[in-house]
N, C-alpha and C positions, 0 to 999 in steps of 0.2 A: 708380846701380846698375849701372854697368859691369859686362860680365861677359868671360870668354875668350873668348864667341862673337861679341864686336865692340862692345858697346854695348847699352844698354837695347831690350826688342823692345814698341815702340807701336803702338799702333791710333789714327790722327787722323779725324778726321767737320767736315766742311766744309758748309755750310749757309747760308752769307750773302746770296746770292740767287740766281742762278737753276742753280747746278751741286749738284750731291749728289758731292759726294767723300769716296772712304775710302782713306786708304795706311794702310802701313805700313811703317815704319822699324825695322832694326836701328842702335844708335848712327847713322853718317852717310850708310848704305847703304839705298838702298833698294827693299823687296822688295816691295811693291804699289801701284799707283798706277789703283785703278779709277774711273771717273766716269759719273755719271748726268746728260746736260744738257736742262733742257725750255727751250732756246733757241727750237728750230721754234714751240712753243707760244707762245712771244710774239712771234714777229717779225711778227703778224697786226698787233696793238697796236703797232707800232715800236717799243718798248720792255719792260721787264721788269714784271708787273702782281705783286704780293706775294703776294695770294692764288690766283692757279695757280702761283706758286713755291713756295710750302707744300704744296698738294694733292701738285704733284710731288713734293716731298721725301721727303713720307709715302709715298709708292707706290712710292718707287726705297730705300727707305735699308735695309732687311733685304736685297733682294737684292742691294744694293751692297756692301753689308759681306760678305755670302756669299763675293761673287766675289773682294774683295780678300783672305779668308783663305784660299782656292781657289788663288789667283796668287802669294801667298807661303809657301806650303805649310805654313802654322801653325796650329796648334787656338787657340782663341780664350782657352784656359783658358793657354798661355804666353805670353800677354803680359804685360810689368810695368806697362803703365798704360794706361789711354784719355785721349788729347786731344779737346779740341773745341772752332769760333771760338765762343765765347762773345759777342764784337763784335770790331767794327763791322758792322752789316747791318741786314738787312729783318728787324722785329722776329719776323714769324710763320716764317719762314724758319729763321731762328736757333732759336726755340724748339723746332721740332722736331727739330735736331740736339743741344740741349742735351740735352731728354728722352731721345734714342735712348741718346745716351753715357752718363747716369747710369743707365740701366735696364742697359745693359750691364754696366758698371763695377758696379755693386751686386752684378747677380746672379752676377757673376765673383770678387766679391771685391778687384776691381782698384781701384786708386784712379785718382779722375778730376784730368784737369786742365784749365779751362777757360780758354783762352789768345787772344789779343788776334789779330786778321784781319792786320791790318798787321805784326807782329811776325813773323809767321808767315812772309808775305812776302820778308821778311830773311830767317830761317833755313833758309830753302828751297834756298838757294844752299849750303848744306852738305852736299847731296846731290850735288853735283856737283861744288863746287869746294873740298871739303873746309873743315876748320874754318874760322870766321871771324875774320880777324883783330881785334882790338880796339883801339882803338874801329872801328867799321864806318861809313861814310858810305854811307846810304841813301837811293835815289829812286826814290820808288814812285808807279804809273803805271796806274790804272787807268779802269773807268767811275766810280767814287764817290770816287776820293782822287787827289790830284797831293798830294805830299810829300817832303819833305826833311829826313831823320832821321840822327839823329847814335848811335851805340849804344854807348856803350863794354862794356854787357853785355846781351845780348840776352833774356836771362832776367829782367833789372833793372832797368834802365838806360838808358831810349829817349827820349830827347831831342827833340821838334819844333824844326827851324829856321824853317820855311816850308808854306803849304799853299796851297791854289787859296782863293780867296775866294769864286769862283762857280764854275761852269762847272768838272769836272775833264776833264784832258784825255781820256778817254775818251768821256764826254759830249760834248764838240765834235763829234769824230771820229763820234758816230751823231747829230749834228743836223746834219749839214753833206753826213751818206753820204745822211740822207730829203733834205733840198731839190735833188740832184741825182738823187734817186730811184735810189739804188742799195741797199736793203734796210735790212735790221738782222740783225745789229750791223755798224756801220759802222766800226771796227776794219781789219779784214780786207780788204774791198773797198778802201778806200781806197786803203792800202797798195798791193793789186794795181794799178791805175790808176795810182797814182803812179808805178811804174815806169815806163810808157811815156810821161811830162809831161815837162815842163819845169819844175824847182822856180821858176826866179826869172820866167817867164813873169810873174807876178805877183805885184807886191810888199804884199806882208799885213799888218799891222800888230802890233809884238810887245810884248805888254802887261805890263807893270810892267817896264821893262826901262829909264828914266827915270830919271836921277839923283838923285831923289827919291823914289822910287819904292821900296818894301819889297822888300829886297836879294834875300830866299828867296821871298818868296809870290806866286803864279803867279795870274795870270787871263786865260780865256779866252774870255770871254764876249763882247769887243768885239769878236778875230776873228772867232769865229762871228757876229755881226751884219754884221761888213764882208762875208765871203764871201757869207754869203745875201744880203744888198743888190745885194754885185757880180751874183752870178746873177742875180737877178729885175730889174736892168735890161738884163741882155742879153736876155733870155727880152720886156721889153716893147717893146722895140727891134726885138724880129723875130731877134735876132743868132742864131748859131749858140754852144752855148755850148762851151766846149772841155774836156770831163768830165776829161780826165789833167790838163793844165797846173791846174787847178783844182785837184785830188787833190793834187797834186807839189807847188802852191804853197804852200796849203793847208799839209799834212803839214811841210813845211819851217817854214815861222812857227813851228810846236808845236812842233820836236823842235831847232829853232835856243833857245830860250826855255829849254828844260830842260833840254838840253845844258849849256847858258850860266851857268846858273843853280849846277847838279851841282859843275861843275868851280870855279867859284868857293867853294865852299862848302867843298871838300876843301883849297883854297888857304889861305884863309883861318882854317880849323881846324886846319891841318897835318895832316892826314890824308891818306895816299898810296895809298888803296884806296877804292873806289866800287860800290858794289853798284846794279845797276839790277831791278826789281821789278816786276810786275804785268803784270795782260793788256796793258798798252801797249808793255811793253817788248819784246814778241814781235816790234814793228814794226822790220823790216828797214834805213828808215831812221835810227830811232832809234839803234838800235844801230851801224852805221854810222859816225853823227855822233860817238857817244861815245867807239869807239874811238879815232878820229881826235883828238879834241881831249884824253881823258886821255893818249893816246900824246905829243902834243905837251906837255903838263904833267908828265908824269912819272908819272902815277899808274894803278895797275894795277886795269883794269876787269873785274868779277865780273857776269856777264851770264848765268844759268840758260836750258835749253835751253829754244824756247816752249813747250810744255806743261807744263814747272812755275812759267812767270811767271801762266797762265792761274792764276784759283781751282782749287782743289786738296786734298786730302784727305794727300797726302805732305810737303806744306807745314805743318799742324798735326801731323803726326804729327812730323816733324822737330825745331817747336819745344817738343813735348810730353817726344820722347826726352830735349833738352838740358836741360829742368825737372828731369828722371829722375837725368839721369845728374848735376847739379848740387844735388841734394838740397834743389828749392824743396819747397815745400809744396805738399802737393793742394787741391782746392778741396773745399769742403764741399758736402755732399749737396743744400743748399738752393742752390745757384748758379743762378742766373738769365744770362735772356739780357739783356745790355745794348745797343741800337740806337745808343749813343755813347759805348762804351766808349771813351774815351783811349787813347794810342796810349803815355803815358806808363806806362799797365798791362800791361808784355807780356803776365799771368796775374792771374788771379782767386785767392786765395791762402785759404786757412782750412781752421784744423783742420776733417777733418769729427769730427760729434757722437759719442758713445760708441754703436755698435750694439745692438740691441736681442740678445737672447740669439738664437743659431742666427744670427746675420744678420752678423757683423762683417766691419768693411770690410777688413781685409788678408784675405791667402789662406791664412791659416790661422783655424781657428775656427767654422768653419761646421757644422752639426750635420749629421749621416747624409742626410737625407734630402734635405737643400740641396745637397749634397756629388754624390748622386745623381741630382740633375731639372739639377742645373749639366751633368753628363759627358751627358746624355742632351741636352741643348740647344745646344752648344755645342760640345764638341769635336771 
C-alpha cells in the first residue's frame, strides 16, 4: 500500500520479554521509536522472571503507544496496519502484546499483522540502511537466539543455517557478568571492562569450531564453564582475579566464533552482504571484529545503530510496513501468541473472518456510532 507520502504508515508493539516497544514506520523511515524497560525490576533476580515482564507490559503498553503516536505526530485512525511479535518469546509477555494490537487493529478498523521476533530483527536494518538486498545473510545475536539466516525474502523466505545448541550468546555474556559480580544484564558491563583488558591475556576455548564440528551452529556453554572454573580457582587460590583481561578474553572467544562463523556462511552462499542483529550486536567489539573481517572478504556489513539492534517496537513496525507494502496477508483476528514460532514464519498469515455487521475489519464499513467512539478514542 505504498503511497506518495513514502511507504505504508504502521504501528509495531513488541512484547517478547522484558521491553514494551511501540514504533512507527513510514515505508523505511522512521517516525517513533518509544520503549518501556522493566530491566531495573529484574536485575534484583539476575535475570528476566516472565511474570513481572507481563505485569510490566500491561502497566506500560497504553501509555506507550500514546507516546509513540505523540512522537510521530499521527492520529492512530491513519495508519494502514498494526504489527506485532507474535514469537518467539515469553509466552505471557507475548500475549499481552498480541491482545493490545488486536484490540487496537479491530477497534481501528486496521488490519493486524502478527510477525515473527527474529524476522523483525532483519528488517530493522531498513530503517537505516535502506532496502535489503536479497537474498540477506543474517546474524542475530541476542539473550535467547545466536543465528544464522539466510533471507532471500524477508516477508517469506527465512532460511535457518545455524543456531546456538545451548547457551545463546547473550546468555553467556550475563552468566559470566554474575560470577565476576558485575550485575545484570551483562551485556553492557562486559563490553565496558573489556575495553581496558587484554583480549588474548587468556586463551578460551571456541566451541564447535572443530573440523567436525556443525559448520553454522554455535555453542557457548563450555566457555561459560571454562571462564567461571578459571575464576573460582583463582578466587580458591587467594589470586587476585583480573576483571578486564577476563571481560576482554571472555568477549573475544564469542565474538572470534561468530564473526568466524558469519563470514563463512556469506562465502560459502555467495552472498556479499551481512547483516548483524540483536541486543549483542550493540557490542562494540563485535562490531569491530566484523568489520574487519567482512572488509578483508569483500562483503558489505549492515550493522543498525544500538538502539535498534536492542528489542524494539520500530523493528515489528518495519517488518509489518514491508508485509503492507508487499501485499502479504493479515493475520486473522484469532492469532495467538506462539513461544516457538519458527523463524521460517516471518508472519502469521490468514484471512481474518467475515466481521460481524457495524464491526468490519477494513476502514470502511463501520456503523455511525463505531465510527464515533473510534474518533473519540483514538485520534
Amino acid at each position: 500500500m505504498a503511497d506518495s507520502r513514502g511507504g505504508p504508515l504502521v504501528l509495531g508493539i513488541e512484547t517478547s520479554c522484558d521491553e514494551t516497544g511501540v514504533g512507527i514506520v513510514r515505508g523505511h523511515t522512521l517516525l517513533a521509536d518509544a520503549v518501556a524497560s522493566s530491566v531495573d525490576e529484574h536485575a534484583r533476580f539476575g535475570g528476566v522472571v516472565p511474570e513481572v515482564a507481563s505485569r510490566a507490559h500491561l502497566e506500560a503498553m497504553v501509555p506507550t503507544i500514546q507516546r509513540a503516536l505523540k512522537d510521530a505526530g499521527v492520529a492512530a485512525s491513519d495508519l494502514d496496519g498494526i504489527a506485532v511479535t507474535a514469537g518467539p518469546g515469553l509466552a505471557g509477555a507475548l500475549l499481552v502484546g498480541v491482545s493490545a494490537a488486536k484490540a487496537y487493529a479491530y477497534a481501528l478498523g486496521k488490519p493486524l499483522y502478527g510477525v515473527n521476533h527474529l524476522a523483525s530483527h532483519i528488517c530493522v536494518d531498513q530503517l537505516e540502511h535502506g532496502a535489503l538486498p536479497e537474498p540477506t545473510m543474517a546474524l542475530l545475536v541476542s539473550g535467547g537466539h545466536s543465528s544464522l539466516l539466510l533471507a532471500p525474502d524477508i516477508t517469506a523466505d527465512v532460511r535457518p543455517l545455524g543456531a546456538t545448541i545451548d547457551d545463546a550468546a547473550g546468555e553467556a555474556f550475563d552468566k559470566i557478568a554474575r560470577v565476576l559480580h558485575l550485575g545484570f544484564p551483562g551485556g553492557p558491563v562486559i563490553d565496558r571492562y573489556a575495553r581496558e583488558g587484554n583480549p588474548d591475556a587468556i586463551r578460551f576455548p571456541r566451541g564447535l569450531t572443530g573440523p567436525r564440528d556443525p559448520v553454522y551452529d554455535f555453542s557457548f556453554s563450555g566457555l561459560k564453564t571454562a571462564v567461571a572454573r578459571w575464576i573460582e580457582a583463582k578466587r580458591a587460590a587467594g589470586e587476585h582475579v583480573p576483571v578486564a583481561d577476563v571481560a576482554a578474553s571472555f568477549q573475544e572467544a564469542v565474538v572470534d566464533v561468530l564473526t568466524r562463523k558469519a563470514v563463512r556462511a556469506c562465502k560459502d552462499h555467495g552472498v556479499d552482504h551481512l547483516m548483524i542483529g540483536g541486543g549483542v550486536a550493540a557490542n562494540t567489539r563485535l562490531r569491530a571484529m566484523a568489520q574487519r573481517r567482512c572488509e578483508d572478504a569483500g562483503i558489505t556489513l549492515r550493522v543498525p545503530r544500538p538502539k535498534l539492534c536492542t528489542d524494539n517496537g520500530a523493528m515489528v513496525a518495519a517488518l509489518g510496513a514491508e508485509m503492507v507494502a508487499r501485499g502479504r496477508a493479515a493475520s486473522a483476528w484469532d492469532l495467538s501468541a506462539d513461544s516457538s514460532l519458527p523463524v521460517t514464519d516471518p508472519h502469521v498469515p490468514g484471512e481474518p473472518p467475515a466481521a460481524s455487521p457495524g464491526h468490519a475489519h477494513h476502514a470502511h464499513g463501520h456503523d455511525h456510532v463505531h465510527e464515533v467512539s473510534k474518533d473519540n478514542l483514538y485520534s
